[in-house]
C-alpha positions, 0 to 999 in steps of 0.5 A: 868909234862905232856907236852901241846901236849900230848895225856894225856893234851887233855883228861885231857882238856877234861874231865875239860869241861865235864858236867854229864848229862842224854843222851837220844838216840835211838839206831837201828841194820841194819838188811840187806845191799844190793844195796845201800839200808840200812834196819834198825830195832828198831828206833821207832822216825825216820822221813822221810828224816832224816840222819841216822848216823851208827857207821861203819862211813856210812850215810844213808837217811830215805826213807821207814817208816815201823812198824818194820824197816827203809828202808834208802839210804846209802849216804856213805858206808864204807867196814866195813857195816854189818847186825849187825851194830849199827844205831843212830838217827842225828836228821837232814835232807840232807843240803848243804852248800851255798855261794859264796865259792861254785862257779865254783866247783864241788861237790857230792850231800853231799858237798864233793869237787870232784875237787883239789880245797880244802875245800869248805867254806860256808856262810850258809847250806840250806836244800836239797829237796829230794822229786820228782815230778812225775806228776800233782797233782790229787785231790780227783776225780781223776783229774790233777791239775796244777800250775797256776801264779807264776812268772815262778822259779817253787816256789810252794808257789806262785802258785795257782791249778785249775782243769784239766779233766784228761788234763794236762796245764800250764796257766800263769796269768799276775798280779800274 
């Protein structure tokens, strides 16, 4: 009779809920490590901001598309990181839990307490913008353009663009 907490009870409970299946996945090679920069080769479907998970434990985030290898962030690196280590698609984008649970805490940029309080419980997951702003939009002119309306919270979505000749201004609109 095997005992409930052996070893044995749990892979056998496991293999009860086991469903044979098909898997498709893309498996990638780091080609290089260095300054926190992992590059990859043979992940044809990766997307830009999607995390990157490789099988030494690391996370990386896609930022550099090229034909024949990725260029991604190392958001974790273990020791164990080599060229030669394999890399797997998560089909996922930088989040970061939400909630009340999360005030007056200090946390990395992944979620991972950083203080002595404990796990951090959250109500939802939101999705982390990693795309930086460097200056006013240009059109194809070459001209600045710059948000206009808007209610002030910098929601882009609420903001209409008008031109600028190579002059940067902020006008706000009342009634928008």
């Amino acid at each position: 009779m095997i005992s409930a907490e052996s070893p044995l009870a749990a892979q056998a409970q496991w293999l009860s809920r086991y469903r044979y299946g098909l898997r498709l996945s893309e498996q990638g090679t780091v080609v290089s490590v260095g300054d926190g920069i992992a590059w990859i080769s043979g992940l044809p479907s990766v997307s830009m901001d999607e995390i990157v998970r490789l099988e030494d434990g690391s996370s990386a985030l896609v930022f550099h598309l090229a034909r024949n290898r990725v260029g991604a962030i190392l958001l974790h690196q273990t020791e164990r990181l080599t060229a030669g280590t394999p890399a797997h698609l998560t089909g996922r984008r930088l989040s970061i839990g939400v909630g009340d649970g999360l005030l007056g805490r200090v946390i990395d940029p992944l979620g991972v307490p950083l203080d002595d309080g404990g796990p951090i419980s959250s109500s939802a997951r939101r999705l982390l913008d990693v795309r930086l702003r460097l200056g006013p939009e240009r059109d194809d002119e070459g001209d600045a353009r710059e948000p206009e309306g808007g209610d002030g919270d910098g929601d882009e979505d609420e903001r209409t663009w008008h031109r600028t000749p190579q002059k940067y201004t902020s006008t706000e609109v009342d009634g928008l």
